[in-house]
C-alpha positions, 0 to 999 in steps of 0.5 A: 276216321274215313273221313280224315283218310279221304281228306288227307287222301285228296291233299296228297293229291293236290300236293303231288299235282301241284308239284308235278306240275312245278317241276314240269315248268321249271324244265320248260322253262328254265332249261331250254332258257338257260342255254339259250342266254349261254348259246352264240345263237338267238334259239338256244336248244334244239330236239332231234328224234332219231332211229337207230336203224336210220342211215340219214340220222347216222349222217347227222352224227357222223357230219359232227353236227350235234357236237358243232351245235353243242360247242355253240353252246345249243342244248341238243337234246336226243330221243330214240323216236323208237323208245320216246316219249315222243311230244311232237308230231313227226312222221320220220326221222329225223326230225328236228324241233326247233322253236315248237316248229317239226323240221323232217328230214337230213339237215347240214350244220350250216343249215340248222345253224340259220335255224337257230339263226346263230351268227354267221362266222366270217368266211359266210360273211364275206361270201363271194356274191358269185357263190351266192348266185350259183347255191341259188341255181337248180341243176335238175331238169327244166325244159317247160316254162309256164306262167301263173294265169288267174291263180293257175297254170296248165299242162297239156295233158297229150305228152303226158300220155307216154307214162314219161314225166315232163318237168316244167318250172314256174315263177311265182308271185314271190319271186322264187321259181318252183321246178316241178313234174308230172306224170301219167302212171301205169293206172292211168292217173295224172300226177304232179310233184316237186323236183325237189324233196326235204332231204336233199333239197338244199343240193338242188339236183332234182329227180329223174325217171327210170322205168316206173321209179322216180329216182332222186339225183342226190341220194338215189332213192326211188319211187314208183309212179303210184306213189308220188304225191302220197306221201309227204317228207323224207326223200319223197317229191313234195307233194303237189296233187296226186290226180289231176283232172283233165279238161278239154285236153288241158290239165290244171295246176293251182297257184295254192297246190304249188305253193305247197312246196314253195319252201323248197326251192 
């Protein structure tokens, strides 16, 4: 008799396994499928983490985003970062996962849209060339220009000394131009990070000092000089390297370390 319990036992097992596992596939792959065959767009289905208290997930909402991506016929699927489940691996809202790839950070509609890469309507059709040269500028800070010399670029560490960032930009083999600054904080360490972030990078505006405070020209949110180039995501500079060494007076920045943020410009 125990015996026939635990081999009935192990067969329930292997039934319920078995059909978890069925049913895990079909909604992996037959949903997000089907409205992507039913979508306008080559990625039909898009995950956004978000928190209740989040002002820039908010702003996802109230840009009507969510809606215009589900009149494309996207799936958008919503999942309080706060309750879960989390499957993905973010560090801050909102994050969006498209295609197995963790976008953190706001993103417009039209952004996400290129994303998914949805057709273009025809007003972004027939987009004046002129408009196009002018999304491609940068409104921030430029003053230095260096160049890449056997896969680096170098500062000069003396006007750095002042604790006031210096901004410089750079043209990489790519072709893109990456804006950048560095800084001596209160500690005495050397700093550099992008002019740009994740969320407000599309705007092109840059940071600015103000006291201690690195301060974004898009959204205004702040940070002190210890932090930049710690943290990765949000509003945050991109990181480049938070503390570079001084040589003979000069400081070196690699052409890997900058194209760290190369997808932000």
């Amino acid at each position: 008799m125990n015996q026939k319990i635990k081999y009935f036992v192990i067969f329930l097992a292997i039934a319920l396994l078995g059909a978890g596992g069925y049913y895990a596939f079909a909604l992996k792959s037959g949903g997000a499928e089907n409205y992507q065959n039913n979508s306008q767009c080559k990625i039909g289905y898009v995950k956004l983490y978000y928190l209740k208290q989040c002002s820039w997930c908010q702003k996802v909402k109230d840009d009507g985003t969510i809606d215009k991506l589900r009149a494309l016929g996207v799936q958008v699927e919503e999942i309080d970062a706060a309750v879960g489940p989390v499957r993905d691996k973010i560090s801050g809202t909102p994050a969006f996962v498209i295609d197995g790839k963790v976008y953190e950070g706001y993103r417009t509609f039209d952004e996400i849209k290129a994303l998914l890469s949805c057709p273009l309507n025809e007003t972004e059709e027939k987009k004046p060339q002129e408009q196009l040269s002018q999304a491609a500028g940068f409104y921030g800070e430029k003053e230095t220009e260096l160049a890449l010399r056997d896969g680096n670029v170098q500062l000069d560490a003396l006007p750095l000394t002042d604790g006031i960032a210096k901004f410089y930009n750079v043209k990489m083999p790519s072709g893109k131009t990456i804006y950048f600054f560095a800084v001596k904080d209160q500690f005495g360490t050397y700093r550099a990070a992008a002019d740009a972030c994740e969320v407000c990078y599309g705007e092109r505006k840059g940071f600015r000092q103000e006291g201690n405070q690195i301060v974004c020209n898009n959204c205004g949110n702040s940070y002190p000089l210890e932090k930049i180039a710690t943290e990765k995501g949000g509003c945050n500079p991109g990181p480049i390297n938070p503390n570079l060494k001084v040589a003979n007076g000069k400081i070196s920045i690699t052409q890997q370390e900058l194209e760290q943020v190369e997808e932000l410009f």
